[in-house]
N, C-alpha and C positions, 0 to 999 in steps of 0.2 A: 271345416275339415271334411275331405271327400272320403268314403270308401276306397277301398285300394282295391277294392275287386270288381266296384260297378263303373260303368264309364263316368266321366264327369260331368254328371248331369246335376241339376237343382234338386230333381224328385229324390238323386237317392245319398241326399246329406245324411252323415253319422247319425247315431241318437246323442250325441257327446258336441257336439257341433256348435250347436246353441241350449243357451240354459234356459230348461222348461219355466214359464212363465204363465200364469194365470189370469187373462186376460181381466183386469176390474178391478183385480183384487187388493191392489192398494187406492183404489180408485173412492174418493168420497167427497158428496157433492150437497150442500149444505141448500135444504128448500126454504125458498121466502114467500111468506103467501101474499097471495095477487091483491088484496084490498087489505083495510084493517084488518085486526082479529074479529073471528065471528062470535057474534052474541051469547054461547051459551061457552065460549072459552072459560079455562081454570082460572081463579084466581089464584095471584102469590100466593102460597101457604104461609099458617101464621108464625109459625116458626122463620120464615127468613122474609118477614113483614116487619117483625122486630128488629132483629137485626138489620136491617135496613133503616129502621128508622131511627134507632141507637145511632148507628152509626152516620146518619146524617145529620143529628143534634152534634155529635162529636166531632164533625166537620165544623159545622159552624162556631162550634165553641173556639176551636182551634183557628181558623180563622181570625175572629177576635180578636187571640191572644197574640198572632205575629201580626195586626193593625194596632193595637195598642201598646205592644210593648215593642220598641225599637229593640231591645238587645233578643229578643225569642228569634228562635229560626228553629227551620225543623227538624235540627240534628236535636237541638235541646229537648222539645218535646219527643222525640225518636227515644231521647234518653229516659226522659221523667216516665213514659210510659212502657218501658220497656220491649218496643216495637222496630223493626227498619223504615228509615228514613221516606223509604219507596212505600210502608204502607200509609204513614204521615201524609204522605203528599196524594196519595189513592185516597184516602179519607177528608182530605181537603176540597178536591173536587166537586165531590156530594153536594157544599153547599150554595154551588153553583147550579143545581139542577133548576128548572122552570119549575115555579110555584103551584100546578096543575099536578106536576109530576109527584111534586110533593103531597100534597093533599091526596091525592090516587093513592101515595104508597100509606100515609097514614090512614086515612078510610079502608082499603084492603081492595083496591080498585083494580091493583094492577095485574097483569096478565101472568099465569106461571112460567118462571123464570127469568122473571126482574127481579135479579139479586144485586147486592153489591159489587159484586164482580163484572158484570154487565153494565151497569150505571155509570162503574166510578172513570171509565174511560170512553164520556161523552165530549162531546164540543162543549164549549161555553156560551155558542147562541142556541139562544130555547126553541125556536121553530126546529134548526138543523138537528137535537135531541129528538124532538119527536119526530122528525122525518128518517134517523136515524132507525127507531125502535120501532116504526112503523103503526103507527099511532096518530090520531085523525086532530086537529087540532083543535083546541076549547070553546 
């Protein structure tokens, strides 16, 4: 929308013209670092070192239970436990992670902010996890 009173030029657009915007500002750009993590990085805290590892015993338990029993499926357990089905199947995951990965999170090896929520949506090949998480392989 032009001025009514200056010629029709670009320089002298309304202030109503176009809606002020701040350039960046919804702008957000997530850093990956260039090699491993460096040697004196955080480790997980122990607070979600446990849970983690709760919860990757409780993967594998679960597991288990729909190999061995034909009639289990993960509505049932969704039910027994009182949880959604989606976090059943998040939790099943777990005990697909690579055996390194494991031991890392049991020892307290691994990097601040390897939680369950990060883990539970890896690949099922163990190289692609760790190339995933950016992690040097064993």
């Amino acid at each position: 929308m032009f001025c009514p009173r200056r010629p029709a030029d670009k320089r002298y657009l309304s202030p109503t013209a176009a809606p002020h915007t701040f350039p960046g500002a919804n702008r957000r750009e997530v850093r990956v670092p260039e090699a491993g993590p460096p040697q004196d990085a955080r480790p997980i805290r122990s607070e979600n070192r446990a849970i983690l590892v709760a919860s990757i015993a409780r993967g594998r338990r679960w597991l288990d239970e729909l190999i061995a029993d034909p009639t289990a499926n993960t509505e049932s357990i969704a039910g027994r436990e009182d949880c959604s089905v989606r976090k059943v199947n998040m939790t099943i995951s777990l005990a697909f992670l690579a055996p390194d990965l494991v031991k890392a999170a049991i020892d307290g090896r691994l990097p601040h902010g390897m939680g369950v929520a990060r883990l539970c949506d890896l690949p099922a090949e163990w190289s692609r996890q760790r190339q995933m998480l950016g992690l040097a392989a064993p």
